[in-house]
C-alpha positions as CSV (number, residue, x, y, z in Angstrom):
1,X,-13.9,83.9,69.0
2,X,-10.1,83.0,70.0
3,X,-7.9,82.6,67.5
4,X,-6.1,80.0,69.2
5,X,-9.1,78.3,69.8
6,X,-10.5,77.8,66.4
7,X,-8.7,75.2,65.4
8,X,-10.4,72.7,67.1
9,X,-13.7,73.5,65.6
10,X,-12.4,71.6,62.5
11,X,-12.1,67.8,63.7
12,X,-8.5,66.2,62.3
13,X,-10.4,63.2,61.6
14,X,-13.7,62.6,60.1
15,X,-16.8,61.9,62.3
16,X,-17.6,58.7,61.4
17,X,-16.6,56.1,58.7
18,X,-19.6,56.4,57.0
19,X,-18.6,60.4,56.4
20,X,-14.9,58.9,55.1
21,X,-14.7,60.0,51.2
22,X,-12.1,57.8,49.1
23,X,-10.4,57.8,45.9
24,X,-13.3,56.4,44.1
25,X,-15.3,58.7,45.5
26,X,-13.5,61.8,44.4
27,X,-13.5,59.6,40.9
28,X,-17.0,59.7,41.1
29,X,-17.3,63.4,41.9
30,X,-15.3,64.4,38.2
31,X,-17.6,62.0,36.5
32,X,-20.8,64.1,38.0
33,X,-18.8,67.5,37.2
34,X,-17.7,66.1,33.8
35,X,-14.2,67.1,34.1
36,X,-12.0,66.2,30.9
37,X,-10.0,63.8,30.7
38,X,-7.2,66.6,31.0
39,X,-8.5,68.2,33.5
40,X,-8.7,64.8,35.9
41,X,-5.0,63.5,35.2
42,X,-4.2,67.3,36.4
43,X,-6.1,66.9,39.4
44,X,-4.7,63.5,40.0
45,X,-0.9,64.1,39.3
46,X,-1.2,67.9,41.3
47,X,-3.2,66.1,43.9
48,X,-5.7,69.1,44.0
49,X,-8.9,66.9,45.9
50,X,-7.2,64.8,48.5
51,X,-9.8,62.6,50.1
52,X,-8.8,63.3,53.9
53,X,-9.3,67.1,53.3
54,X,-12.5,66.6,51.5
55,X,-13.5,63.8,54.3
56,X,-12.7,66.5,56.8
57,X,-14.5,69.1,55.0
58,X,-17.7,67.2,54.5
59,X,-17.7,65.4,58.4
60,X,-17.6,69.4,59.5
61,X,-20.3,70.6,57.5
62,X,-21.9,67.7,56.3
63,X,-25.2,69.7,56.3
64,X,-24.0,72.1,53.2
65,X,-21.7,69.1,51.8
66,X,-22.5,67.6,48.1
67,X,-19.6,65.3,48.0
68,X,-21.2,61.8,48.3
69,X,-24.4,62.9,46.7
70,X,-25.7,59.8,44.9
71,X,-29.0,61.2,43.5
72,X,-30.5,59.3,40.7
73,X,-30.3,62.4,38.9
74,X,-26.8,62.7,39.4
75,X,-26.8,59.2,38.4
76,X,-28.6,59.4,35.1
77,X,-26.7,62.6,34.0
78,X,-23.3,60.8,34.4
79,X,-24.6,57.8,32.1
80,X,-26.1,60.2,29.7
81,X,-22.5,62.1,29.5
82,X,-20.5,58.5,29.0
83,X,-23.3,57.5,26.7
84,X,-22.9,60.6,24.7
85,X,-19.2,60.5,24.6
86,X,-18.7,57.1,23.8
87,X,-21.6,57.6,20.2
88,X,-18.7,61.0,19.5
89,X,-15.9,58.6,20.1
C-alpha cells in the first residue's frame, strides 16, 4: 500500500446521515459505559470523544463499530445503573 495513498481510505466525512453520531449520542455512550460523573465532565471539558471523529470512525468501519448500539440490553442495564444510583443517592 502507498503511503500517500492511504489517506483516502478514511472518508473526511461520514457516509451518510444516518451514520452521523452527535453530542447526545456520545452522552448516551458514558451512560452505557457508566462513566462517573468525574470521569464525563473530564471527557467533556478535554474534548476526548469528538463526535466527527467518532462519526468518521464508525462510517469507516461501521461493520466492527458499537457506537450507536441501542440494544434493549444496553437499554435496560443503563436504567438499572440510574435506578441503582438514584436508591444510593
Amino acid at each position: 500500500m502507498n503511503i500517500a495513498n492511504s489517506a483516502t481510505l478514511i472518508p473526511t466525512q461520514p457516509n451518510n446521515i444516518l451514520s452521523t453520531i452527535s453530542q447526545v449520542d456520545v452522552m448516551h455512550m458514558m451512560d452505557r459505559y457508566q462513566y462517573s460523573e468525574t470521569i464525563r465532565q473530564v471527557v467533556v471539558k478535554e474534548n476526548l470523544l469528538p463526535a466527527g471523529v467518532l462519526s468518521r470512525l464508525h462510517a469507516s468501519y461501521p461493520q466492527h463499530s458499537g457506537f450507536l448500539e441501542t440494544s434493549l440490553s444496553y437499554l435496560m442495564i443503563g436504567i438499572a445503573i440510574q435506578a441503582s444510583r438514584a436508591i444510593a443517592g
